[in-house]
N, C-alpha and C positions, 0 to 999 in steps of 0.2 A: 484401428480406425475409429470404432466409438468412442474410445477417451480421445482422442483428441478432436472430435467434432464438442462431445460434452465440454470439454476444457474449453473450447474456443465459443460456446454458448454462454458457458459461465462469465469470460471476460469481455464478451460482446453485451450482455446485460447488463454491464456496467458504465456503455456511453450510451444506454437511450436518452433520449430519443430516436437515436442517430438508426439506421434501419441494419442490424444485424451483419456482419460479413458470415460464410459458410463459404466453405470449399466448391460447394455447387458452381460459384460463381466466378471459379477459376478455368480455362480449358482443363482437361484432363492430363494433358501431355507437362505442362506448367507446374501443375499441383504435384504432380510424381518425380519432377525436380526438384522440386522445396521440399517434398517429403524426404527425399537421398540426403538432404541438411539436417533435420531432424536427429537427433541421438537421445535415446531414453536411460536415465538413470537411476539412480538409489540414493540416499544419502542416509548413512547412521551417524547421528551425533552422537559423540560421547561425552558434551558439555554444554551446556548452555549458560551465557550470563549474559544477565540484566543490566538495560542504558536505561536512565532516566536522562531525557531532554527535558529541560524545562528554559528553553529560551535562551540559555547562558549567550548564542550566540548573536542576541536585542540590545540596543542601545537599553539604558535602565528605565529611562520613564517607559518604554513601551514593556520592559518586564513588570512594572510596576502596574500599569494599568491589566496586563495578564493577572498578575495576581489579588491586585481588586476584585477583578470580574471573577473568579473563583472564590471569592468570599471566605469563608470559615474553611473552606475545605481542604485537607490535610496535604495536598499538593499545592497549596498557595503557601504552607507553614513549610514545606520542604524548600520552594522556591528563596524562603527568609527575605520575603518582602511583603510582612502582614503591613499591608492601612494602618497605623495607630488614627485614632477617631478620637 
């Protein structure tokens, strides 16, 4: 029950202003239904690999202006839409 009040603190801190939801605020009988949905699990990867998104799915002028506003930096040269000046 504390991880998941923590868990639900952690993601409720993420729309302030907005005023926190808690379990508190559920009846009891309510909360111990939605908890019977609940399932806890594990997950071990055995791989991990790497997306670069860089816009590919922006009309060009608006990849172009991404890559301006990044300036020199090395994800604007990967994007291969440096400004010539």
């Amino acid at each position: 029950m504390a991880l998941l009040d923590e868990l639900s603190a952690q993601e409720e801190a993420r729309l302030a202003p907005k005023t926190p939801w808690t379990r508190h605020k559920m009846s009891p009988g309510r909360f111990e239904a939605m908890l019977a949905g609940i399932q806890g699990f594990r997950l071990r990867p055995h791989r991990l690999e790497g997306t670069f998104k860089l816009s590919q799915n922006k009309a060009a002028d608006e990849q172009a202006r991404v890559a301006a506003a990044l300036g020199d930096h090395p994800i604007a040269q990967a994007m291969g839409r440096i400004p010539t000046d």
